[in-house]
MDTraj code that builds the backbone (N, CA, C; nanometers):
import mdtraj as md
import numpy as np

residues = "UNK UNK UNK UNK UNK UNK UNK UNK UNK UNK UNK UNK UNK UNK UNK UNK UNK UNK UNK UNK UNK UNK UNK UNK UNK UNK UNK UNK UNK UNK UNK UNK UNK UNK UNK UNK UNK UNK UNK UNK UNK UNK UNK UNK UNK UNK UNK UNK UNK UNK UNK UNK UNK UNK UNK UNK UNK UNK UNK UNK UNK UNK UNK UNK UNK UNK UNK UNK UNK UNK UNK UNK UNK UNK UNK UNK UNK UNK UNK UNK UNK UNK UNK UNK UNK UNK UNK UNK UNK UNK UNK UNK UNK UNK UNK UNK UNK UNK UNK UNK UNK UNK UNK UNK UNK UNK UNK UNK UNK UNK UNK UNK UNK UNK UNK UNK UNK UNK UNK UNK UNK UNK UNK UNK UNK UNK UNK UNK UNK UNK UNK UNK UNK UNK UNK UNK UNK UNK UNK UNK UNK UNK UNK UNK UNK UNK UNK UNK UNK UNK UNK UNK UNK UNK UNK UNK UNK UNK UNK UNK UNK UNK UNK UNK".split()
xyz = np.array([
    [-4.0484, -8.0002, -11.7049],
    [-4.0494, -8.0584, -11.8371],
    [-3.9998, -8.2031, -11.8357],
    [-3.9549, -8.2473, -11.7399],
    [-3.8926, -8.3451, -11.7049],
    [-3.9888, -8.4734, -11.7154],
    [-4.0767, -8.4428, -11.6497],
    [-4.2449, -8.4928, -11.5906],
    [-4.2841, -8.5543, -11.7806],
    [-4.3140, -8.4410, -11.8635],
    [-4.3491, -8.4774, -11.9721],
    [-4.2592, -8.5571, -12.0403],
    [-4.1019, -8.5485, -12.0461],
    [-4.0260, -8.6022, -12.1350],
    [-4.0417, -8.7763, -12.1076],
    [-4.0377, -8.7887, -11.9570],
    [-4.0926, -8.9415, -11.9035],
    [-4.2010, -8.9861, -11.9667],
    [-4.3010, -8.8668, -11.9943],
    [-4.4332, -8.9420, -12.0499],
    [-4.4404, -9.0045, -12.1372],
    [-4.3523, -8.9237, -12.2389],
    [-4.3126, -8.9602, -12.3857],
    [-4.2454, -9.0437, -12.4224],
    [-4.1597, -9.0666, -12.3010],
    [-4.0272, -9.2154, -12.3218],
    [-4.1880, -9.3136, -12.3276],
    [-4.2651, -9.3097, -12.1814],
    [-4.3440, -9.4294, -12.1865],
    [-4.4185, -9.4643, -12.2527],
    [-4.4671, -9.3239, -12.3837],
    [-4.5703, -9.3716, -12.4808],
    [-4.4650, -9.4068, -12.6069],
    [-4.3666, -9.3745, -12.5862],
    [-4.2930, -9.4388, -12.7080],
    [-4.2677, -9.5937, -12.7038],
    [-4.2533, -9.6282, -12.5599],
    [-4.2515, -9.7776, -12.5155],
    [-4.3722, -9.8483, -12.5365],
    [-4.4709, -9.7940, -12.5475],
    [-4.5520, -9.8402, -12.5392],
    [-4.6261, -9.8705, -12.7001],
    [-4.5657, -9.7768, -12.7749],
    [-4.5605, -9.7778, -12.9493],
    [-4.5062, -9.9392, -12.9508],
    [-4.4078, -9.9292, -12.9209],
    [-4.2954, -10.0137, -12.9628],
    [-4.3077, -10.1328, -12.9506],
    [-4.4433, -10.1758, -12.8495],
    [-4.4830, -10.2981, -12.8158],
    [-4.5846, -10.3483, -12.8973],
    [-4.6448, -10.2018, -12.9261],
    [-4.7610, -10.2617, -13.0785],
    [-4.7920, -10.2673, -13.1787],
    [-4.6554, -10.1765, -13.1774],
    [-4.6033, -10.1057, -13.3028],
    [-4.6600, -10.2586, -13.4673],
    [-4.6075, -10.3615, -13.4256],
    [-4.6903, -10.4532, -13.5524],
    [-4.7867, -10.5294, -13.5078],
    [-4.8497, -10.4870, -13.4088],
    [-4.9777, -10.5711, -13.4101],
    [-5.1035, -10.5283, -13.5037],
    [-5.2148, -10.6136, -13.5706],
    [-5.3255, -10.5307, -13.6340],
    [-5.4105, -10.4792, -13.5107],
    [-5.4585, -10.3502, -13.4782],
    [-5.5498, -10.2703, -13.4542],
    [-5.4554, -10.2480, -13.3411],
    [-5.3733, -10.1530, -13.3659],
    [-5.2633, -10.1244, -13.2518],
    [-5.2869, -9.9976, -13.2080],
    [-5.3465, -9.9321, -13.2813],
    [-5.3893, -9.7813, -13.2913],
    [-5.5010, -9.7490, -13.1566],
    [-5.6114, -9.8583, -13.1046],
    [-5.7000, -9.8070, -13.0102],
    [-5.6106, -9.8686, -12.8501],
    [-5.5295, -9.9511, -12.8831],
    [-5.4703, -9.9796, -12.7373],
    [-5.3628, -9.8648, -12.6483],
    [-5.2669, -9.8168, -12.7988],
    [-5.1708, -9.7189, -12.8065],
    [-5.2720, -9.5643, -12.7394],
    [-5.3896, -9.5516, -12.8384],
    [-5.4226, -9.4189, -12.7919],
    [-5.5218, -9.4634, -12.6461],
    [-5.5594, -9.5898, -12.5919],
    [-5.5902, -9.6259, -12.4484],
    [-5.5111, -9.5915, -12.3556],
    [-5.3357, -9.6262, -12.4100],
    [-5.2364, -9.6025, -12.3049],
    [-5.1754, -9.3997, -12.2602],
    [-5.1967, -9.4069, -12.3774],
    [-5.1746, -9.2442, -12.4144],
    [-5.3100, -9.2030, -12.3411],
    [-5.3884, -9.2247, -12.3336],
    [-5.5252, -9.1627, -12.2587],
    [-5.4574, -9.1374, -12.0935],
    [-5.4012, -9.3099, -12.0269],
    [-5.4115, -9.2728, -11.9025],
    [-5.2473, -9.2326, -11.8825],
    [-5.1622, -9.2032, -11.9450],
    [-5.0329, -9.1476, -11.9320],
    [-5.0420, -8.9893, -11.8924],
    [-5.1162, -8.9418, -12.0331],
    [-5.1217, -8.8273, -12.0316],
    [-5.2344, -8.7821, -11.9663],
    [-5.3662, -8.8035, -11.9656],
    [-5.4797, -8.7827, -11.9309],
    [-5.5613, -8.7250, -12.0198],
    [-5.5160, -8.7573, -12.1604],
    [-5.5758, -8.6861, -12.2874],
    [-5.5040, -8.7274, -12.3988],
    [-5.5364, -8.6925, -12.5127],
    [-5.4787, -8.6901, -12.6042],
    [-5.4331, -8.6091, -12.6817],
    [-5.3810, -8.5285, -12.6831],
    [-5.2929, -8.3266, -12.7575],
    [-5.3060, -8.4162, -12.8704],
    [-5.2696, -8.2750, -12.9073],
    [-5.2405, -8.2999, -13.0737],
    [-5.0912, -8.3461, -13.0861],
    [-4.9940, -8.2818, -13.0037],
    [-4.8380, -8.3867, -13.0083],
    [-4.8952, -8.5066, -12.9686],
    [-4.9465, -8.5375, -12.8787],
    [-4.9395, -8.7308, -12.8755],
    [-4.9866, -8.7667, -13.0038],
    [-5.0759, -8.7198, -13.0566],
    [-5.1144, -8.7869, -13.1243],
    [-5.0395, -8.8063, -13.2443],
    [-4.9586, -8.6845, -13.2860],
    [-4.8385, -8.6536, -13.3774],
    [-4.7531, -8.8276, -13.3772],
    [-4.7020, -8.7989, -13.1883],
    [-4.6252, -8.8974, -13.1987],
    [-4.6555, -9.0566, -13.1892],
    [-4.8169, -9.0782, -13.1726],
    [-4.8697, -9.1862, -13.1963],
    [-4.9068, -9.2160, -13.3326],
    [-4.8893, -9.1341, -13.4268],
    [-4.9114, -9.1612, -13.5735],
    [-4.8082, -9.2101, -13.6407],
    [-4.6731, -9.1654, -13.6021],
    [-4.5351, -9.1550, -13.6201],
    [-4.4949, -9.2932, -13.6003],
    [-4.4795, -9.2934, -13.4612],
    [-4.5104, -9.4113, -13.4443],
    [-4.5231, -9.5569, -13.4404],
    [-4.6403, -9.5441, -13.5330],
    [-4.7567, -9.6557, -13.5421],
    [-4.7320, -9.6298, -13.7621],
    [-4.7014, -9.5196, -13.7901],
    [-4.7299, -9.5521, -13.9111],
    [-4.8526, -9.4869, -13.9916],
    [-4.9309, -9.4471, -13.9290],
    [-5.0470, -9.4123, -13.9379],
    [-5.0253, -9.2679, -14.0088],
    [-5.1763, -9.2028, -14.0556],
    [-5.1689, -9.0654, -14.1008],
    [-5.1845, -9.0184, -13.9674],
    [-5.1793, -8.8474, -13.8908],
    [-5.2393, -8.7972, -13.8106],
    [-5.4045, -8.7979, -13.8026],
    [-5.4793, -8.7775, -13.9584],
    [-5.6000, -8.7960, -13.9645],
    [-5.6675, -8.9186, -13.9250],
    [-5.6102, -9.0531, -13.9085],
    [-5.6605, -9.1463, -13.8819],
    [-5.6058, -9.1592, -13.7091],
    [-5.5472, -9.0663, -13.6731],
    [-5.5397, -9.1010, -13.4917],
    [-5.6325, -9.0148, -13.4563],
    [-5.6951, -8.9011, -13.5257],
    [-5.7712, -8.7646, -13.4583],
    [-5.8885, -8.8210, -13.5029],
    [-5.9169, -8.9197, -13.6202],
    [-6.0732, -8.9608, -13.6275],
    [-6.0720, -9.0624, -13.4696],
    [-6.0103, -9.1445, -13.4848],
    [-6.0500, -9.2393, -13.3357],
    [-6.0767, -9.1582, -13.2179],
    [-5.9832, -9.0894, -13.2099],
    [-5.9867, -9.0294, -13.0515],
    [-6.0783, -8.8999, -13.0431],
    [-6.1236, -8.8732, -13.1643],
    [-6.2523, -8.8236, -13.1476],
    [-6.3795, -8.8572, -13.1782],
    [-6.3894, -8.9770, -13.2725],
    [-6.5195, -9.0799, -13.2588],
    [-6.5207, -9.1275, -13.1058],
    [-6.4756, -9.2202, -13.0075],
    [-6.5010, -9.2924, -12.9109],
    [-6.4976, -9.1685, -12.7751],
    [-6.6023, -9.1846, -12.7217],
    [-6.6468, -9.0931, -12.5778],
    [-6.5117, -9.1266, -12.5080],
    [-6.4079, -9.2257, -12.5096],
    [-6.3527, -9.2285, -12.4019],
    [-6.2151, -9.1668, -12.4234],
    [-6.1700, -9.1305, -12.5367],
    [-6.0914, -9.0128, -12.5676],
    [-6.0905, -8.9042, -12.5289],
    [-6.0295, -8.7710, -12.4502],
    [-6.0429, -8.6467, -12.4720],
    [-5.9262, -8.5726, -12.5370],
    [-5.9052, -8.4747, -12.5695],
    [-5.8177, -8.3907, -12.6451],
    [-5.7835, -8.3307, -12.6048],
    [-5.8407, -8.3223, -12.4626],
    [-5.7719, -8.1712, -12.3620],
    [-5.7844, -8.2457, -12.2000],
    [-5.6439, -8.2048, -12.1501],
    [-5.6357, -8.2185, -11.9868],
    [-5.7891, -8.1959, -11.9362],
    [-5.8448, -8.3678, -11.8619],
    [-5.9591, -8.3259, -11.7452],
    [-5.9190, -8.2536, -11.6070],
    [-6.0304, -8.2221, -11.5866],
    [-5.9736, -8.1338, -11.4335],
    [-5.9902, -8.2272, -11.3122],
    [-5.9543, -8.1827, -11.2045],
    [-5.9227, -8.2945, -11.1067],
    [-6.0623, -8.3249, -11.0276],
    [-6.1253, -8.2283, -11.0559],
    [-6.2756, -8.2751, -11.0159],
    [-6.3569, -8.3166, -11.1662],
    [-6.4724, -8.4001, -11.1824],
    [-6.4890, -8.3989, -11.3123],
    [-6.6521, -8.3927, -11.2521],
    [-6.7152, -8.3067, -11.2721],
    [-6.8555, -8.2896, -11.2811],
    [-6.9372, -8.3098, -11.3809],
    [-7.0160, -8.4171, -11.3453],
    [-7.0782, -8.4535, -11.4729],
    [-7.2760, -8.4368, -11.4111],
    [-7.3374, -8.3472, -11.5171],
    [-7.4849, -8.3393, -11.5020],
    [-7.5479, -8.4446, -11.5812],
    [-7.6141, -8.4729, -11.5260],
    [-7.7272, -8.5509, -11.5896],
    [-7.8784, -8.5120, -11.6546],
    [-7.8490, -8.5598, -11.7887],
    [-7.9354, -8.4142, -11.8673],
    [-8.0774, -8.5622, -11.9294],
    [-8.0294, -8.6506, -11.8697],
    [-8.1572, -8.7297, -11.9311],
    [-8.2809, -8.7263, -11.9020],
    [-8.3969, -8.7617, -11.9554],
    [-8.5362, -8.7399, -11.9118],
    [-8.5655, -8.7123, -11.8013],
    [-8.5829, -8.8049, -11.7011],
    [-8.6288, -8.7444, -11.5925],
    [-8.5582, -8.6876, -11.5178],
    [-8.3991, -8.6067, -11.5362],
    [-8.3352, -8.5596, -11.4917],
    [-8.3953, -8.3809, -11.5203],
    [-8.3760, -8.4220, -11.6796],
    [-8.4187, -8.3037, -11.7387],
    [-8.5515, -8.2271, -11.6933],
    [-8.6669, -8.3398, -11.6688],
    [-8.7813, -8.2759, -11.6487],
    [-8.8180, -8.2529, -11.5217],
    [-8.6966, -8.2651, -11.4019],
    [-8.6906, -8.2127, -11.2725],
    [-8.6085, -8.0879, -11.2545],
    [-8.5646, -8.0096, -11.4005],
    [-8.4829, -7.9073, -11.3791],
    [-8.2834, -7.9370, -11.3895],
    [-8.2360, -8.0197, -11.4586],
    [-8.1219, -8.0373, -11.4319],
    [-8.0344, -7.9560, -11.5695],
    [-8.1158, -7.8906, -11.6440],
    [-8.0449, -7.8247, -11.7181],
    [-8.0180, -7.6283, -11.6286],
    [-8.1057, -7.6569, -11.5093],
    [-8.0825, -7.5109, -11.4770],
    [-7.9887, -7.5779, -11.3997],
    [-7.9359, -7.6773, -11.3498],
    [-7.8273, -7.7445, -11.2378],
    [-7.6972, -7.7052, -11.3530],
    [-7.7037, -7.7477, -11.5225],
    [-7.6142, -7.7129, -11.5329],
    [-7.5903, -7.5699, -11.5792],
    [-7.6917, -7.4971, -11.6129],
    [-7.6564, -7.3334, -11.6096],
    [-7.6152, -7.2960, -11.5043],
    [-7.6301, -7.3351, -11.3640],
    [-7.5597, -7.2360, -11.2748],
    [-7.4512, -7.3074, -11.2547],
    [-7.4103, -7.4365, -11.3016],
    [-7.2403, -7.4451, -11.2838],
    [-7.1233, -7.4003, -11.3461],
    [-7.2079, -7.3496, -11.4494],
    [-7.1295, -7.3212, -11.5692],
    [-7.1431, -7.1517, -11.5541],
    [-7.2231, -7.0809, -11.4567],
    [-7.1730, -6.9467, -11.4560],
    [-7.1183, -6.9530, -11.2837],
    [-7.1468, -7.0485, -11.1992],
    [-7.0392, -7.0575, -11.0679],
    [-6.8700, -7.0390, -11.1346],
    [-6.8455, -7.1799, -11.2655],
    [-6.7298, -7.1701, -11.2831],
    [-6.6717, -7.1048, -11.3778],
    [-6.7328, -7.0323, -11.4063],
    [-6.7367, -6.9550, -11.5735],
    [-6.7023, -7.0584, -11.6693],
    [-6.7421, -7.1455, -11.6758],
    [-6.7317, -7.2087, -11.8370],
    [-6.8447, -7.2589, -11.8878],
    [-6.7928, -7.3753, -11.9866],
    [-6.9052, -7.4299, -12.0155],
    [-6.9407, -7.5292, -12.0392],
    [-6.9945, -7.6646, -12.0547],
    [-6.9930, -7.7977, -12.0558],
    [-6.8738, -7.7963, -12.1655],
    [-6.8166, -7.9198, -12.1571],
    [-6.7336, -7.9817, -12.2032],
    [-6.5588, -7.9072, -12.1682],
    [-6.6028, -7.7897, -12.0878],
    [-6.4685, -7.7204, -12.0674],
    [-6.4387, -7.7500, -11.9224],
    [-6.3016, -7.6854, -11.9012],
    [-6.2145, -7.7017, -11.7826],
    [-6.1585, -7.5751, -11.7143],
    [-6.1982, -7.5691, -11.6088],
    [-6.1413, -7.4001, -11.5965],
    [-6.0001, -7.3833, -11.6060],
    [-5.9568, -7.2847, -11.5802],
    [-5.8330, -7.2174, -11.5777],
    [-5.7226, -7.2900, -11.4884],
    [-5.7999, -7.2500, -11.3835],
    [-5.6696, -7.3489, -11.2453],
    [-5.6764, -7.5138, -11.2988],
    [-5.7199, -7.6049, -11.3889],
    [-5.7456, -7.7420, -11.3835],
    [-5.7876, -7.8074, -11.2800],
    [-5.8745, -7.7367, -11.2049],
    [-5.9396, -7.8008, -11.0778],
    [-6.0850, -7.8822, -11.1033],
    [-6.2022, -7.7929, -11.2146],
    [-6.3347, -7.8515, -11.2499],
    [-6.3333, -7.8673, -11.3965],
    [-6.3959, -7.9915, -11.4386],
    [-6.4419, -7.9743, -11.5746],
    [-6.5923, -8.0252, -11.5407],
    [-6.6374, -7.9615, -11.6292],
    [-6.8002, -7.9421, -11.6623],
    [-6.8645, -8.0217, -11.7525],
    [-6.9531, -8.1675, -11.7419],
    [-6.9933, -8.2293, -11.8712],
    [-7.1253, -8.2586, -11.8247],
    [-7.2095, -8.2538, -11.9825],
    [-7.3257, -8.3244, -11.9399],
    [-7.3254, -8.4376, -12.0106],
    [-7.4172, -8.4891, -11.9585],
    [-7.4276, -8.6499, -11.9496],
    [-7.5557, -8.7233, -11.9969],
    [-7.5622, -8.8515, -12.0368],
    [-7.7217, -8.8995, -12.0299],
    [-7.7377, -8.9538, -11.8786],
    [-7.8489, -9.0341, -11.8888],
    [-7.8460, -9.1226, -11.7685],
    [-7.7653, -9.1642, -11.6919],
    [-7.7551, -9.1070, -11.5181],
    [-7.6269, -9.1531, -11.4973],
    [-7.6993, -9.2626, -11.4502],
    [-7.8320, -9.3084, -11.4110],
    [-7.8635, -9.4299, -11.3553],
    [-7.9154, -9.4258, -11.1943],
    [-7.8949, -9.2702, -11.1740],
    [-8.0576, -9.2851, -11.0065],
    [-8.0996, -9.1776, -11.0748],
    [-8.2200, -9.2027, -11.1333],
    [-8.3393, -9.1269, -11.2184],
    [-8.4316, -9.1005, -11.0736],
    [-8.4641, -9.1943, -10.9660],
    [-8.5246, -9.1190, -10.8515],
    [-8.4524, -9.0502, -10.7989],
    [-8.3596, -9.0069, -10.7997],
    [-8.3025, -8.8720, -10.7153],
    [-8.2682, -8.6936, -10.8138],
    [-8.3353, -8.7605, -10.9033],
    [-8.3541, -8.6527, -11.0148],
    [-8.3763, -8.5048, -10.9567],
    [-8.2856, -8.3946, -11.0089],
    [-8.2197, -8.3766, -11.0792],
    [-8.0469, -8.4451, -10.9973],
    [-8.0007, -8.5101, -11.0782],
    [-7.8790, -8.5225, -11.0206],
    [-7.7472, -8.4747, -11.1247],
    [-7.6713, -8.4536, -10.9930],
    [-7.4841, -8.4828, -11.0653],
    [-7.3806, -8.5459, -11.0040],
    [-7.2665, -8.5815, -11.0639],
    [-7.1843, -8.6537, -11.0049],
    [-7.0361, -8.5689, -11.0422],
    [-6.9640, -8.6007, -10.8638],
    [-6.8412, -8.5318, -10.8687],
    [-6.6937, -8.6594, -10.8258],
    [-6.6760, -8.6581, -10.9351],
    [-6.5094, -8.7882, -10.9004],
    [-6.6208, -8.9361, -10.8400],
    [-6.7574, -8.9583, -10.8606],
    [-6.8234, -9.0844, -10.8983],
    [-6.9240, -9.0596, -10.7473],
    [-6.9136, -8.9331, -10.7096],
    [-6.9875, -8.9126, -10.5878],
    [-7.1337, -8.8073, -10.5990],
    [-7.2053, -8.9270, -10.5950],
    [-7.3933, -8.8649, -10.6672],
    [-7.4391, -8.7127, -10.5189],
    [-7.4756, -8.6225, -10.6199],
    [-7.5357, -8.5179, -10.5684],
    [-7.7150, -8.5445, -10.5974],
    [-7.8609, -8.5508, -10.5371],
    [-7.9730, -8.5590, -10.5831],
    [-8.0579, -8.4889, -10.5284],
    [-8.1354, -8.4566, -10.5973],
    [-8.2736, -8.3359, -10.5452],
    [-8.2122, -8.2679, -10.5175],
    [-8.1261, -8.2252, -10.6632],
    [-8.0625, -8.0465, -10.6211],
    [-8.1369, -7.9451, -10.6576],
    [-8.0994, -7.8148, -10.6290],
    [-8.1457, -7.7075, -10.6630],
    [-8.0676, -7.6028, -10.7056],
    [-8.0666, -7.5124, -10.7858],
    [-7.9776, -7.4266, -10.8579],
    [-7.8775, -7.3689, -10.7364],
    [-7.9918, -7.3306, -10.6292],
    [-7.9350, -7.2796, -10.4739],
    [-7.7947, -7.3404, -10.4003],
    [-7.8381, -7.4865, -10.4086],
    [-7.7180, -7.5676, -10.3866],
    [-7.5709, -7.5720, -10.4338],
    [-7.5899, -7.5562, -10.5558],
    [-7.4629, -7.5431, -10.6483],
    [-7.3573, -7.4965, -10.5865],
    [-7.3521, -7.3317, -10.5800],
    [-7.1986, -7.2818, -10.5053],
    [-7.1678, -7.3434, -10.3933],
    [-7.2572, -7.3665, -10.2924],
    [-7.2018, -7.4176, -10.1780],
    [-7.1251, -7.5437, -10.1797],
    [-7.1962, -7.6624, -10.2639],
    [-7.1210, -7.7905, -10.3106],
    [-7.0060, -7.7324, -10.3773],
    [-6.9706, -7.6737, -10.4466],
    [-6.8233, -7.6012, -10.5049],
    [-6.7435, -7.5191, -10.3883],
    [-6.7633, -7.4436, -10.3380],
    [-6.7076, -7.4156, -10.2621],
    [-6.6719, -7.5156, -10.1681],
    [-6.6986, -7.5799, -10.1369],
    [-6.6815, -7.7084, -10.0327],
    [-6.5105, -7.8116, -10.0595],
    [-6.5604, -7.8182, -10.2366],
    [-6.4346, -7.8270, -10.3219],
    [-6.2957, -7.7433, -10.3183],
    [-6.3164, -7.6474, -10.3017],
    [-6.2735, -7.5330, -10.3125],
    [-6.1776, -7.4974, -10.1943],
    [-6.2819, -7.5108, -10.0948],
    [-6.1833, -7.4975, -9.9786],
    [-6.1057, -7.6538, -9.9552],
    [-6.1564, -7.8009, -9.9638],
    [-6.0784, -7.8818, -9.9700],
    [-5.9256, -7.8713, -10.0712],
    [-5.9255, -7.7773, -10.1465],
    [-5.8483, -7.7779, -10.2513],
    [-5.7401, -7.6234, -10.1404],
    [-5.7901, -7.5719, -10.1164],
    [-5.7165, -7.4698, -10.0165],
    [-5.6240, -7.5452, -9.9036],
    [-5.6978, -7.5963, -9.8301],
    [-5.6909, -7.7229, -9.7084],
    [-5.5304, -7.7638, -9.7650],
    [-5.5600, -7.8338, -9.8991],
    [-5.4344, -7.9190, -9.9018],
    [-5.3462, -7.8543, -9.9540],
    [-5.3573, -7.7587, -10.0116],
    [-5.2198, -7.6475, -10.0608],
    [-5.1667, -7.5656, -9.9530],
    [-5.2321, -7.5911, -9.8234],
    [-5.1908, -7.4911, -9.7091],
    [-5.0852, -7.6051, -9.6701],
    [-5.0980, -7.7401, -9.6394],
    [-5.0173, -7.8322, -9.5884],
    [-4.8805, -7.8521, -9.6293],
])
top = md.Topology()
chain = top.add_chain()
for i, resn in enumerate(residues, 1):
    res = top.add_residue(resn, chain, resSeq=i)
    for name in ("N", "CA", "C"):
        top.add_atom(name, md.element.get_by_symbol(name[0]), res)
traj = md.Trajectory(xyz[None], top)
């Protein structure tokens, strides 16, 4: 608990610096993004507090702008690519079988906080269609087949370093 109470000293420090500036509200919940790695509903409590603000006007921002989330990402972040020619090479069955490899479901995070699951538009190599990307590392011309094995691969790297 220790870990969090630090977090909170630093987003309170970090209030305190913008506390009267105008539009203090998207820098505060920027810093709170990479402190915490999200935004809870306590940060946001205590970024309203704060700053002055209602709670309703910190939960509209940080859920209008894509670069907000509301919930801990996982340490892998898998993102499918569901745009046109992604789509019309099959990348929505790329993300049905990740989402029953990891039992969830786009926009979620499993249990251990190891994968979260998102789809995506264009990530931008439309010739290697269907693709995905893991921590900014492109997977292309996949096949549903492929899936577990690329996870498992994760999986045991994630074993690897908890054995050490």
């Amino acid at each position: 608990m220790d870990g969090e109470r630090a977090k909170f000293a630093e987003l309170e420090k970090l209030i305190a610096e913008h506390k009267d500036q105008p539009g203090a509200l998207m820098p505060v919940l920027q810093g709170a993004q990479n402190i915490f790695g999200c935004v809870s509903e306590d940060v946001q409590k205590c970024i309203a507090e704060g700053l002055g603000v209602t709670l309703s006007e910190v939960y509209g921002v940080a859920t209008f702008y894509a670069q907000f989330s509301l919930h801990p990402k996982g340490k892998y972040l898998i993102s499918v690519c569901l745009g046109t020619a992604c789509y019309v090479k099959g990348s929505q069955h790329i993300l049905d079988k990740l989402s029953q490899v990891l039992n969830i479901a786009a926009g979620e995070t499993t249990p251990d906080g190891l994968f979260t699951l998102e789809a995506t538009r264009c990530l931008g190599a439309c010739g290697l269609a269907p693709v995905m990307m893991i921590n900014g590392k492109v997977y292309g011309r996949l096949t549903p087949d492929q899936i577990p094995g690329i996870i498992d691969e994760y999986k045991k790297a994630e074993a690897g370093e908890a054995a050490q």
